[in-house]
N, C-alpha and C positions, 0 to 999 in steps of 0.2 A: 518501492517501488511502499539501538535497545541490545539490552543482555537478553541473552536467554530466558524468555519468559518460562516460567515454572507452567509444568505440564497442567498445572490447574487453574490457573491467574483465568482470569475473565477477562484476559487482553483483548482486543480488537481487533486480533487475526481475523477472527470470522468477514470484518465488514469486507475484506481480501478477498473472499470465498463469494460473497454476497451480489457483491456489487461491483467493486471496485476491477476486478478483472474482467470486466461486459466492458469496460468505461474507457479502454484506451481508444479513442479518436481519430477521427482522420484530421489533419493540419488542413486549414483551410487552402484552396489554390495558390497556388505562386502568382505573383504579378508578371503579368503581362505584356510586352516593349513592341509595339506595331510600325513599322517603317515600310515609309511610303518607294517608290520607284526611286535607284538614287537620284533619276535626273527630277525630281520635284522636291520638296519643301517634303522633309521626314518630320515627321508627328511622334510624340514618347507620349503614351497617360502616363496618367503619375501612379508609383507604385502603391499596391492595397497596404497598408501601415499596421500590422496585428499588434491587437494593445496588452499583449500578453508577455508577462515578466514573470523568469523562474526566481525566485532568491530562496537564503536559507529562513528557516521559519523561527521567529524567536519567541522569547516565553508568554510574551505579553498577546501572542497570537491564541494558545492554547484555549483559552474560550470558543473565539471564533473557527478552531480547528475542528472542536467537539462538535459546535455548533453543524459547521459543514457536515459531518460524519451523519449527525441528527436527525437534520435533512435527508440526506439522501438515503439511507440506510430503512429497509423494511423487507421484511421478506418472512419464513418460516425460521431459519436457524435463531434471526434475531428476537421472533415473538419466542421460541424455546428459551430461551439466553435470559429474557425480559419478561414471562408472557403477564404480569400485570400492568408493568411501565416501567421506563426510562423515567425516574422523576429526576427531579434536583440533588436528592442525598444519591443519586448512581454517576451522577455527573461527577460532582462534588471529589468524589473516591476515587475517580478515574483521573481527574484531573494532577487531585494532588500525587499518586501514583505513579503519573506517569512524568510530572516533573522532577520527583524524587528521582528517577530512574535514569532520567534524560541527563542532570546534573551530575549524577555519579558517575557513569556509563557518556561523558560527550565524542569521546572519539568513537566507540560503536555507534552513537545511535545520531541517524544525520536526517531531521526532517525539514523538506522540502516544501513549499508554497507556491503555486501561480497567482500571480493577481492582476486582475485589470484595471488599468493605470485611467482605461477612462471613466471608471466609476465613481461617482462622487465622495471627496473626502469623507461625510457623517455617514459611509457606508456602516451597516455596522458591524461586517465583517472585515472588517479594514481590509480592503477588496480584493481579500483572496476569495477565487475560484474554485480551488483544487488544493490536493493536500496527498503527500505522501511521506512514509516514513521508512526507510532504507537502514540495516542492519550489517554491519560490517563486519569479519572476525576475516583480520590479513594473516591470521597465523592460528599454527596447529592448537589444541586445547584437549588438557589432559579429561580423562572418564572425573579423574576428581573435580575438575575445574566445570565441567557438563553438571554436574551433580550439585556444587555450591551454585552454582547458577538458576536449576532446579529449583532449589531451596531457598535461594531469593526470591522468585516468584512470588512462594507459599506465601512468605511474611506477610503478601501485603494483601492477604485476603481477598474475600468476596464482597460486592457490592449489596448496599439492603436488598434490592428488590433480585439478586440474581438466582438462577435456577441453580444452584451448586450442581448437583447431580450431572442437570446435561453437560454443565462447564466443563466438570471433571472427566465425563467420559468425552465430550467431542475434543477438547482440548490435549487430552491425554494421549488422543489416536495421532493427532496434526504433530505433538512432540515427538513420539515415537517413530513416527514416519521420516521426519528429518533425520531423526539420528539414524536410522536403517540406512539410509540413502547417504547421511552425509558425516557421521558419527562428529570424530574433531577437526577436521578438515577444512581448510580456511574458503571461506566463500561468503557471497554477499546476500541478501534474504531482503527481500521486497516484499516488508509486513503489512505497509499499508498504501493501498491507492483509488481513491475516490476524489470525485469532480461533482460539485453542486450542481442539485437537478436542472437549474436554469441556465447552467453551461454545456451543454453537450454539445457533442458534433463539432468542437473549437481548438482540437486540439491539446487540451490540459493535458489529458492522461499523456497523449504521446512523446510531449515536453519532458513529465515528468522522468517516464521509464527511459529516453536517449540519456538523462543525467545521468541517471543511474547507471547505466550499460556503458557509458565511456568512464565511468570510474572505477566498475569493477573492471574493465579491461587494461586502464592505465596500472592496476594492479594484479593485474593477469589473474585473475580470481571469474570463476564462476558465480551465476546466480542462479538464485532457488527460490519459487514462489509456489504459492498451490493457486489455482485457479478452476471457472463456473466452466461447464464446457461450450459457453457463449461464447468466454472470452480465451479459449483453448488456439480456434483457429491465428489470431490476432498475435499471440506471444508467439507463435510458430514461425509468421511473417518474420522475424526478428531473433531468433535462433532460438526460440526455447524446443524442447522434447520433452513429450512424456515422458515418463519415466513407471509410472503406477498412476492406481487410483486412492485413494483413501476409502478404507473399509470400514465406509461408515455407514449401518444397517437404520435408516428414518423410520420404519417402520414401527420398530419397537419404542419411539419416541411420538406414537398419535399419528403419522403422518401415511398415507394412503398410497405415496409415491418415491421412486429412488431421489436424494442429491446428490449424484456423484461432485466430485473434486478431484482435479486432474496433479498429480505431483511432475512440475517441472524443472525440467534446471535448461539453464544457455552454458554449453560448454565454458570453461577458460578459453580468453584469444588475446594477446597482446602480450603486455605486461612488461614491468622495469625493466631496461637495460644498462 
């Protein structure tokens, strides 16, 4: 909405926590079919044409992926994560990172793109909108198998400009949280979902999160997101539940005021027959 990120990685869960869960959209109106009295001459306008295409996201997108994330992304968790800068050597790390990961790991790890068809070709986010990245595990996974997984993470280090500290501690809580809730137990994890500032209110997010939710269903699997409590009511609509908060104390990190994050899941409903 990837392998188990190791409970320290500097993945981009957070931008989930940030932003990307405020972002699920209302779909614009449906077209509209107006007919006259039968005994006169019926009138159809012609339907609204939405220029928005889901596909899968391929490698050559990963720049413009970042880029999107870039964009839109700012808030408190992120100046903690970054608080000198996002330069080029943070990009650089995440980038290669994350295709390392995506190559190793392609049946887990499925990311998604909108883009709109009517933006011109020298866009230069080759006209994606929106951007998500969805985490699969369709079967049970042993405490060992959790653990190498863990320790994948570690290998690929911290970015130059990152806060290791808070990484490790906000990070730590978001893994540990999962595994309380979901230890190895097959379900789906919607890491990441944000939509460029200049797309809002279009629909992106909610394109993105139906793909996801008829996939984990056609695999009768649950999904599991942490979410802002903006975007708390919104996943509700569409079967998530609380579950907890994440006990994460801002305080003791400068910050003057609570961030809750809400831990949710949408039951299993379908699945193979």
């Amino acid at each position: 909405m990837s392998i188990v990120r190791g409970l320290v990685s500097e993945s981009y869960r957070v931008f989930q926590l940030l932003y990307a869960h405020s972002r699920f959209h209302r779909t614009s109106p449906p077209s509209t079919h107006h007919f006259s009295n039968p005994s006169s001459h019926a009138t159809l306008e012609p339907p609204v044409i939405m220029p928005l295409e889901l596909h899968p996201l391929v490698e050559a997108d990963l720049e413009a992926y970042d880029e999107i994330m870039k964009e839109a992304f700012s808030g408190e968790i992120f100046n903690l994560m970054y608080p000198s800068a996002y330069t080029t050597a943070d990009r650089g790390h995440y980038l290669a990172k994350s295709l390392r990961q995506w190559r190793k790991h392609p049946d887990t790890i499925k990311k998604m793109k909108v883009v709109d068809t009517d933006l011109p070709d020298t866009d230069p986010l080759h006209k994606i909108i929106g951007v998500a990245d969805w985490n699969f595990y369709p079967r049970v996974r042993s405490p060992e198998e959790l653990k190498a997984a863990d320790e994948e993470g570690k290998d690929d280090g911290f970015a130059p400009n990152a806060n290791v500290a808070f990484m490790e501690h906000f990070f730590g809580l978001l893994g540990e949280s999962k595994k309380r809730i979901l230890g190895g137990k097959p379900y789906v994890y919607l890491h990441i979902l944000v939509t460029h500032p200049k797309h809002h209110r279009r629909g992106v997010g909610k394109m993105q999160l139906q793909w996801g939710i008829e996939q984990a269903e056609k695999l009768g699997l649950p999904v599991y997101l942490e979410s802002s409590p903006m975007g708390r009511p919104l996943y509700e609509r569409v079967g998530f539940e609380t579950l907890d908060w994440l006990d994460f104390d801002a305080k003791k990190w400068g910050l003057d005021h609570d961030l809750p994050h809400a831990l949710m899941l949408r039951p299993a409903k379908g699945g193979q027959k």
